[in-house]
C-alpha atoms as one frame of an Amber mdcrd trajectory, in Angstrom:
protein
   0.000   0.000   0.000   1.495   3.321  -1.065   1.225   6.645   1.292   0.314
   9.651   0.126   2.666  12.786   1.095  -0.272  14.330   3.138  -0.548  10.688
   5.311   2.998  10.548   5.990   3.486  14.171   6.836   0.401  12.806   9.205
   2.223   9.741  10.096   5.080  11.625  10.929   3.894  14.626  12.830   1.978
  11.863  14.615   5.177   9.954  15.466   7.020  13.346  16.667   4.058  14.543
  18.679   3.881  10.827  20.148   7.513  11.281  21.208   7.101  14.766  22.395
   3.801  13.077  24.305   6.626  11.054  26.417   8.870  13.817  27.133   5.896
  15.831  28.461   4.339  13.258  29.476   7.546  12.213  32.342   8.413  15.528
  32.958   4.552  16.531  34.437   4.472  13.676  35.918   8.057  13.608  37.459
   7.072  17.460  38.456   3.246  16.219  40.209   5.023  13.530  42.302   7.446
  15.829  43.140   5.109  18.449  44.381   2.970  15.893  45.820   4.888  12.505
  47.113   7.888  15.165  48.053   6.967  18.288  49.012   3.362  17.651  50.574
   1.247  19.624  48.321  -2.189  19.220  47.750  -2.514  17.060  44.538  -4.992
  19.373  42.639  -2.232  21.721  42.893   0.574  19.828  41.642  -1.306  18.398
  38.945  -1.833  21.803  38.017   1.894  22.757  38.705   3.078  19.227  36.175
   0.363  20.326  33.672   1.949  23.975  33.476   5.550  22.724  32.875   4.575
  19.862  30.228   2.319  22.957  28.692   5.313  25.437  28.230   8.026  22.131
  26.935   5.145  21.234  24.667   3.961  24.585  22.960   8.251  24.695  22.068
   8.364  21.447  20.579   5.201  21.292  18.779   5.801  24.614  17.273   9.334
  23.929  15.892   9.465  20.356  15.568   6.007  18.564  15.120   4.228  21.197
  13.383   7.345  23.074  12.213   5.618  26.137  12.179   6.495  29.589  10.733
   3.440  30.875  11.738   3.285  34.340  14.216   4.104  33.270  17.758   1.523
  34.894  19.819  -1.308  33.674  17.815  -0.592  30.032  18.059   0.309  30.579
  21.391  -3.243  32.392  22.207  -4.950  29.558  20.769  -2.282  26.613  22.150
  -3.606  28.324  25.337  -7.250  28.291  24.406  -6.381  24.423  23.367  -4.141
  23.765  26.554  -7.384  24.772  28.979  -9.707  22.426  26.769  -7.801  19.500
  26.700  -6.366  20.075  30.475 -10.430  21.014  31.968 -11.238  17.416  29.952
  -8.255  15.602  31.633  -9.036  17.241  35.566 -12.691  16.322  34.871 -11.721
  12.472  34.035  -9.013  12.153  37.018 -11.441  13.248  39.391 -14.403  11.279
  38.457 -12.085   8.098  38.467 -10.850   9.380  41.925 -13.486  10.622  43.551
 -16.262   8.210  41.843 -14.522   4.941  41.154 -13.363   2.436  43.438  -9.923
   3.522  41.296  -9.599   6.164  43.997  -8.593   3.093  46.624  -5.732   2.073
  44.724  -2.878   1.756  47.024   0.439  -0.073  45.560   4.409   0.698  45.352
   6.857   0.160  42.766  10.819   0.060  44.034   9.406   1.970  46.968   7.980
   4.504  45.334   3.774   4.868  46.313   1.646   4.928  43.763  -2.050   5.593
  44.342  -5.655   5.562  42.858  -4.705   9.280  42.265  -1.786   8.466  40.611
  -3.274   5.723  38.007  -6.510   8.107  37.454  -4.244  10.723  36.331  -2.483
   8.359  34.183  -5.813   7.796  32.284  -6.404  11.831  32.348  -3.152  12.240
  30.689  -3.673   9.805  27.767  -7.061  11.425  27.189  -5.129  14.479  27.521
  -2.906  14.210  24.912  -5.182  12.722  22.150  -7.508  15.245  22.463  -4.572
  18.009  22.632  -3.126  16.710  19.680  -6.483  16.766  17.634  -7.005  20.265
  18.571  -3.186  21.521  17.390  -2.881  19.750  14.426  -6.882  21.263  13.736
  -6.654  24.596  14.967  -3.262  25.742  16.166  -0.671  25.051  13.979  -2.865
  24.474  10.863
């Protein structure tokens, strides 16, 4: 089966975005457990804290290397904003119904010592929902 240009350029910004995904994707979540298993603070805030570093690494990356964009800063970064407090309002609305409404919220387990909670796995599934729905919404809107 032959590709078209258009699908791999797809493929491809898919591939990049996937990889930036991980890279964002560690570093808020390295930053929440930080804030929360380390320093104590309350988890809404550090997920907010993680969310705000991954969003400032991401907007970089997906401007000059996913999207390669030559477009005017400050308008993709009004509407990578705009697109940031979508995708991030979706992802805090999932975590919390799987913590707060699930019996997901009980999950209590560690890895190499390290706890890991129901908190911790919901926000896992926030952050994949996250990032499929943020990269839907870039490729769309922002950097189109």
């Amino acid at each position: 089966m032959n590709m078209t240009y258009a699908n791999r350029k797809a493929l491809m910004q898919f591939v990049r975005y996937a990889a930036v995904g991980v890279i964002n994707t560690t570093l808020t979540l390295f930053v929440i457990y930080v804030c929360k298993g380390l320093l104590g603070m309350n988890p809404w805030v550090s997920n907010a804290i993680g969310y705000v570093a991954g969003f400032v690494n991401s907007f970089l990356w997906n401007k000059l290397w996913v999207f390669n964009s030559h477009n005017a800063v400050v308008r993709e970064a009004a509407k990578f904003v705009v697109g940031f407090f979508l995708c991030y309002g979706l992802q805090l609305f999932v975590t919390w119904v799987l913590t707060e409404h699930t019996t997901i919220g009980d999950i209590y387990f560690s890895v190499f010592g390290m706890p890991f909670s129901g908190y911790g796995v919901a926000t896992l599934i926030g952050m994949v929902i996250y990032t499929l729905a943020n990269f839907v919404f870039n490729r769309a809107v922002t950097f189109k």
